[in-house]
N, C-alpha and C positions, 0 to 999 in steps of 0.2 A: 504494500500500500504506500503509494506517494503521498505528503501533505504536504501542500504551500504556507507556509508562516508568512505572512507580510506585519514590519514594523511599520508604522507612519505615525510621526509624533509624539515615542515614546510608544505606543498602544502595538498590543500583537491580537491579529488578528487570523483566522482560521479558514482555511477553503479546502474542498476537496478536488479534487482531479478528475474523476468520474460521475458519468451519469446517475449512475445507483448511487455512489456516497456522494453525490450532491443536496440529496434528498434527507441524509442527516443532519442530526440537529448539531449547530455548531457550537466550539467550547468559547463561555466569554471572554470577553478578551481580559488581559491580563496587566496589568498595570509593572514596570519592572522599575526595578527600586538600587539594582547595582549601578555601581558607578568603577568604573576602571581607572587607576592611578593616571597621572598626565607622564607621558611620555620620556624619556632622557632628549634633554635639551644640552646639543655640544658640537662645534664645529669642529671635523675632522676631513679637514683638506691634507695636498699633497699637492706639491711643486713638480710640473712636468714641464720640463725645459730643453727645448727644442735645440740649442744656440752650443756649438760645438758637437752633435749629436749626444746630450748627455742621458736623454731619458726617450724619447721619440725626434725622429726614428732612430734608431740604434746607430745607427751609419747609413749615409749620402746613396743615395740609386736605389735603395729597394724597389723591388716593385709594388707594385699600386696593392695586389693580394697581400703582399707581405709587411708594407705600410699599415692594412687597415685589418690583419692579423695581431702585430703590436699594440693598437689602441686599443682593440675588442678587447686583448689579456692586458693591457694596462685597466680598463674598467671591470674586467672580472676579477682582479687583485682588490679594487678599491672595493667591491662586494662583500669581496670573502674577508676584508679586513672591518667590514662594517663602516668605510669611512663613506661621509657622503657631500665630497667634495673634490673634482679636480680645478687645479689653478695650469690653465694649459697655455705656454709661450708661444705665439701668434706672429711675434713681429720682433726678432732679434736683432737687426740692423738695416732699419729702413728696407725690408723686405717682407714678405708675407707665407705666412702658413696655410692661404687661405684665399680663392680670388679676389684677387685688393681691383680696382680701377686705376689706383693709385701709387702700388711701388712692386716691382718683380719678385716671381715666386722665387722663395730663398732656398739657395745654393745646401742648405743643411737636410732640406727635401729631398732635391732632385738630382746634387751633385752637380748642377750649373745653375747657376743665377738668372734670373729669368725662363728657365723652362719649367712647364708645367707638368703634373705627374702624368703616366703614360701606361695605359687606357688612363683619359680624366678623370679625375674625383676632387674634390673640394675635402680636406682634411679637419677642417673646422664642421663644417655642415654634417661629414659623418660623425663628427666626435659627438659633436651637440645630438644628434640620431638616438647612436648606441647609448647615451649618459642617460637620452628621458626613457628609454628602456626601462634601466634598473634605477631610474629614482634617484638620480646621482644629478648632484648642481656643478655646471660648465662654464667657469670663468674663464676670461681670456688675461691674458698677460701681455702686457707692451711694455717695449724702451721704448722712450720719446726722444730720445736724442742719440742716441747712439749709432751710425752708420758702417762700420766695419770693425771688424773683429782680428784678432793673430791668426783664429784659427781658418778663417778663410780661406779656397784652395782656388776658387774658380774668378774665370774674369768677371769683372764686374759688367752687369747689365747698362745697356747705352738708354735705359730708362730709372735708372736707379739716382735716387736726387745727388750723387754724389759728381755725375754726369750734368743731369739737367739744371744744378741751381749749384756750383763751386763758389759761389759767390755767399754761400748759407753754410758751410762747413768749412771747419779749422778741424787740421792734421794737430793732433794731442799725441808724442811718444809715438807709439806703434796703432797709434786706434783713429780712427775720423770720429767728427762730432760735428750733429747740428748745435749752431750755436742758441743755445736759451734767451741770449739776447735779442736775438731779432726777430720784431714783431712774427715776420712772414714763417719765420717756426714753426713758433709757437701756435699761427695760424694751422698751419700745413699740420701737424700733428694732431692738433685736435680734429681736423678733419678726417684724416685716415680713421683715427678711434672713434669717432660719432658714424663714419659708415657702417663697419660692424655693428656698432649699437643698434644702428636702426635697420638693417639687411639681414643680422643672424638672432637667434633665439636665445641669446646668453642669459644668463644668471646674476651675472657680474663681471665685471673691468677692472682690474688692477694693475700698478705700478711699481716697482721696486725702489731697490737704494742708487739706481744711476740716474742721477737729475744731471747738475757740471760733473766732471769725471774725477774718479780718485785721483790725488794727484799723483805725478810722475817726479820724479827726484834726479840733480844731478850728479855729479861724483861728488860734490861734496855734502850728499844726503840734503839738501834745499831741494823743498819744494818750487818746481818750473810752473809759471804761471799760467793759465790756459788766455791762446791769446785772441781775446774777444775785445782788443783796443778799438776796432773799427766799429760796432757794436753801442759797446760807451761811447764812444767821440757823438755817435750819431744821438745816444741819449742826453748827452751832456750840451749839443747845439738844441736841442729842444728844447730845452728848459728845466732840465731835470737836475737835483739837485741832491740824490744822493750819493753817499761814497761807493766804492766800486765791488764792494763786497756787499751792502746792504743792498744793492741794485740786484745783482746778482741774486739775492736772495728773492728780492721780490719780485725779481722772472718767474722763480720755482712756483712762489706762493701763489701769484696771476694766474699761471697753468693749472694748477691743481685746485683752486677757485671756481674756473671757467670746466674745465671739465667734469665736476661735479654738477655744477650747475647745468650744463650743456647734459648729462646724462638724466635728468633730474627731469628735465621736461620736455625729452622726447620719449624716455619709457624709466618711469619713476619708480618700478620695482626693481631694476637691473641693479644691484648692489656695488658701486663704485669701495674700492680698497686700496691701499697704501702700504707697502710693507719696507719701511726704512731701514737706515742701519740700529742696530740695538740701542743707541745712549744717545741723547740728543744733546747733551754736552756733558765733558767731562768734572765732575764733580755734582752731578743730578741725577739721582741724590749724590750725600757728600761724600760714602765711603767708594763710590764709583769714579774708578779712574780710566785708563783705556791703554790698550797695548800700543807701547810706541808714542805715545801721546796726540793718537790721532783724535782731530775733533770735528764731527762732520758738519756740525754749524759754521765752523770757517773755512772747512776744507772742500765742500760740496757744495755750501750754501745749501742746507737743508734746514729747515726750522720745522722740524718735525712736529714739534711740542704745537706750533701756532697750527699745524692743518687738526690736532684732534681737537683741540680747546675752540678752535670754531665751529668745528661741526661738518668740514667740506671733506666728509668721504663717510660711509657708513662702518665700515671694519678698517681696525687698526691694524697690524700684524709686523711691528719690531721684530727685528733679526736677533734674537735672543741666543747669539750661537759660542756661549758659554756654559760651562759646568756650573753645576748646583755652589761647588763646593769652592769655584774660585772667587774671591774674594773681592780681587778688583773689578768685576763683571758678574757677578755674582745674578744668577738666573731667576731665583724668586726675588732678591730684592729689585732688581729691575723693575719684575714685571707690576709689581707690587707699585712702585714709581709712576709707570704708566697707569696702571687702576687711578692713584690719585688724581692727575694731570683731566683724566675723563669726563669731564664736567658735564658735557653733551649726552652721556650712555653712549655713546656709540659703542660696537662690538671691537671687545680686543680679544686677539687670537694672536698669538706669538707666534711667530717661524722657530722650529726647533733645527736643531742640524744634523738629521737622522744618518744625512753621511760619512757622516764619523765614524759609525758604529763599521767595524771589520776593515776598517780604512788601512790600509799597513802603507800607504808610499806618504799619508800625514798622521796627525794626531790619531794616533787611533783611541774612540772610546768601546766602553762596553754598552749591549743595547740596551741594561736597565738605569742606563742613565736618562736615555730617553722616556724612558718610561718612566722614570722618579718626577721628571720636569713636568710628565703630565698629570703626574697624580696632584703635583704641588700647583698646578695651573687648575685641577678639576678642586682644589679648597679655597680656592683663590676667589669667593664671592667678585663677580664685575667683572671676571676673566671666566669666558665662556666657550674657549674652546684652543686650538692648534692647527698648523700648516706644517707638514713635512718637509723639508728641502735635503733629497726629492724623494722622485717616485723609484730611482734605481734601485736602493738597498732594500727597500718592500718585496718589490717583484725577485732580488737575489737570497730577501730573507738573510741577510748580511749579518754574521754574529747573532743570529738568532731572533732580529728584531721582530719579524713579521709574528712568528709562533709567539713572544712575548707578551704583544701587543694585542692582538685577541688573547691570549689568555689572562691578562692582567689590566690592560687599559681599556679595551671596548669591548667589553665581552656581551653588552648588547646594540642593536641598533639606536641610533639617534637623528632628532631631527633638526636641523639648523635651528640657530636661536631665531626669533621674529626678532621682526626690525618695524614696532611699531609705530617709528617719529616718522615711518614713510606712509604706511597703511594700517589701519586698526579693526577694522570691520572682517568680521568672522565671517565663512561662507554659514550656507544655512544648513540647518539637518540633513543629512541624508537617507534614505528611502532604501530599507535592508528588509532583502529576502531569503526564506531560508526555505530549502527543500530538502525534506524530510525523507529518506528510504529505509522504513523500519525492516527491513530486507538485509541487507548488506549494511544498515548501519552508520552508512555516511553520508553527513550532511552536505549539501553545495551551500554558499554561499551569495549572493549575489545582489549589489547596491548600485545606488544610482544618487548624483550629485542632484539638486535642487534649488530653488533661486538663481542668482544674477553670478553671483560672486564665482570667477571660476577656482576648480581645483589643479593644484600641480599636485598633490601627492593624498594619499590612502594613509590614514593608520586605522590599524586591523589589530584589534588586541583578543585575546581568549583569554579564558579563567578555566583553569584544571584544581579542584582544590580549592584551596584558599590564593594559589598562587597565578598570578598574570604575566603572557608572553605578547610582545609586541612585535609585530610586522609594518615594515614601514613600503608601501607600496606605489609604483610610479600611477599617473593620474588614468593612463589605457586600461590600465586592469580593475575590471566589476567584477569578478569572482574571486573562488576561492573555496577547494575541495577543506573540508573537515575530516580526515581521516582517523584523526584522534577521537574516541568513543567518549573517552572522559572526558570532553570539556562541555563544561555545563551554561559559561555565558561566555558571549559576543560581542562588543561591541564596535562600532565603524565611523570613524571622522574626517573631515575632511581638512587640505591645508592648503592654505593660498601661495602665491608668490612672495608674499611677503612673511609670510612663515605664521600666521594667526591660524588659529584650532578651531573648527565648528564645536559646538557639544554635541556628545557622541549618539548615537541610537544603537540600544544595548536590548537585549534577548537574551534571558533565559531559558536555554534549553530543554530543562528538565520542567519546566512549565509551558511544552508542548505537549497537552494535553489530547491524547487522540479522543474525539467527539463518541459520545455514548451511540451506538449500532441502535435504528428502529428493531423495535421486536415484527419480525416479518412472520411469524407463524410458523406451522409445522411443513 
């Protein structure tokens, strides 16, 4: 015998399948009174960085199946590790992972600069594919200034800005760079990033620690100054009146101003991020010093401290890539610094440096260091989650991190924190059906979203016991076989783009009451 359970509005109500048992009397409905715990709220990203071949693709020329082999198993890693975040590099040096209108497909692809993969595929559009699959968030990753690398092998494309506009880039050492200075950059770069925005399905947009470039040093260990005199000359004929490091800074701060905003109101759920260098000046706090006495406020011109304290980016993620236990960089006092500094709420997520862990040609750590940084990030109230950098020692399981890491750091599914200073409004109930085969015993499951509000993801929780398991499912999937006999309640919610919970519609199973049979006679 079949029975349809339909939930709506809380209420379970009873139908039969058949002609004959439609003629039974039905059981009333049932009013259900369980509430299932709210969800793990934690962000577990992972840095996948395209730029020297370090994490996709593995190395230059694969082919197109073997290309979109590595991203499937880089997202079936992120799965099986329950993380539900890639931060995926897009645009390593004014070039693209992705068809740009704007700057040639990058040499780290296809093994030449400007050539496109071969049979075509768009690497971003399938990543963003496979990710809404499994319910995994697809941020993009950009350098804004950065135009050529050491590791570069191929000629440069005669459509590559470094070609079309030489009059926009200064040779830094061994690296090109657009300059931050000049307006027409600044322009140009924000423009490349807002096409993405508004052409691919992302999640979010981030940035790193290259704004002006690290410096370079001469023999006699001085820092060479990056030379943007043409630049200033031009701001200092205007009218402008600040010194040349303050100026400097307030390139960075303009860009990352305007790109927030510029992301903000063309698709307001896209989660703009910043992940700088870990200390925004040395001696903040006091016992923080920095190796070398690097300082990236006067060395980068980064004022890291003024983008959280305004508010122009939604996720913070500082490069926290020291040990617990060193002192002058000390990992929870940091992160603890940055807590304070957060005036806005915005979400901070740390960069840990997972690549440490089995590292023998650098520092090599052991993987429960990683795992200690996240324990001491998961008690850290106002620090709500982590970023791996990267994705390679997961997928090599390097010194044991991956097995540690589900067994000790996520050992259940979670869903991105909300981000309600963008959007607050919950989706509405959802619409949960259950078909019953007293036969075999196993329930289907099967739901359906409701009102305006749309969904990006499923939580699907069960009760076995007194005890609750949660499933966090992408927004394609309305079912869900019940194979497990003992679970006696259900519950189904829905979650927006901006990370807000419907309240749930929940069934009790052992008050599916099969309807009392007419006495039909002998």
């Amino acid at each position: 015998m079949n029975i349809k359970a339909t939930i709506l509005s809380g209420l379970l109500l009873l139908t039969i399948a058949s002609p004959v048992q439609s003629q039974e009397k039905q059981a009333k409905p049932i009013q259900t009174i369980d509430t299932p715990p709210p969800p793990t709220r934690e962000f577990r990203g992972v840095w996948v960085a395209s730029v020297a071949n370090i994490d996709f693709p593995s190395k230059r020329g694969l082919t197109t199946e073997q290309q979109k082999a590595e991203l499937i198993a880089i997202l079936d890693k992120a799965v099986q590790l329950k993380l539900n975040a890639i931060i995926f590099q897009i645009r390593p040096m004014a070039d693209a992972l992705y068809a740009s209108p704007y700057e040639p497909w990058s040499e780290f692809l296809t093994g030449k600069m400007g050539q496109p993969p071969l049979p075509y595929y768009d690497p971003l559009e399938f990543a963003i594919t496979e990710a809404r699959k499994r319910g995994i968030e697809l941020h993009v990753w950009f350098n804004p200034y950065r135009a050529s690398h050491i590791q570069s092998k191929s000629e440069v494309a005669p459509t590559h800005i470094t070609k079309t506009r030489p009059d926009l880039v200064r040779q830094y050492g061994k690296y090109m760079w657009l300059d931050p200075g000049e307006k027409e950059v600044q322009d140009y770069s924000l423009k490349v990033m807002m096409d993405v925005v508004k052409r691919y399905d992302i999640d979010g947009i981030t940035i790193d620690d290259y704004f002006y470039p690290y410096p370079e040093r001469n023999e006699k260990k001085q820092n060479i100054d990056f030379p943007d005199q043409t630049s200033y000359s031009k701001y200092l004929r205007s009218g402008g009146k600040l010194n040349r490091n303050d100026w400097r800074r307030e390139n960075i701060n303009t860009f990352v101003k305007n790109l927030y905003q510029g992301v903000k109101s063309a698709k307001p759920w896209v989660k703009v991020g910043i992940s700088p260098f870990g200390v925004w000046k040395p001696g903040y706090p006091k016992q923080i010093s920095n190796t070398g006495g690097f300082n990236p406020y006067e060395e980068i011109y980064a004022d890291s401290r003024k983008w959280l304290t305004e508010g122009w980016l939604d996720y913070f993620s500082p490069q926290l890539y020291w040990k617990i236990e060193q002192t002058a960089q000390s990992y929870p006092v940091l992160l603890n610094w940055w807590k304070s500094q957060n005036v806005k709420n915005r979400h901070l997520w740390a960069s840990v440096y997972t690549s440490r862990v089995g590292n023998q040609e650098r520092q090599n750590w052991n993987a429960n260091e990683i795992v200690y940084q996240i324990k001491s990030t998961q008690g850290i109230m106002g620090a709500s989650g982590n970023i791996h950098f990267s994705m390679k020692p997961l997928m090599e399981n390097r010194g044991g991190i991956s097995d540690l890491l589900s067994q000790k750091s996520y050992q259940n599914p979670a869903l991105v924190p909300a981000s309600p200073w963008l959007n607050n409004t919950p989706p509405s109930k959802p619409i949960l059906e259950i078909q019953k085969n007293t036969i075999s015993n196993i329930n289907q499951l099967t739901w359906k979203a409701t009102g305006k509000q749309p969904v990006s993801l499923w939580v699907l929780q069960t009760k076995t016991g007194n005890e609750w398991k949660t499933n966090i499912l992408p927004a394609n999937q309305n079912s869900f076989p019940l194979t497990d006999a003992q679970v006696n309640t259900v519950a189904i919610s829905g979650v927006t783009r901006y990370g807000i919970q419907s309240p749930s519609t929940v069934i009790q199973i052992n008050n599916l009451i099969p309807p009392t049979p007419l006495n039909k006679g002998g």
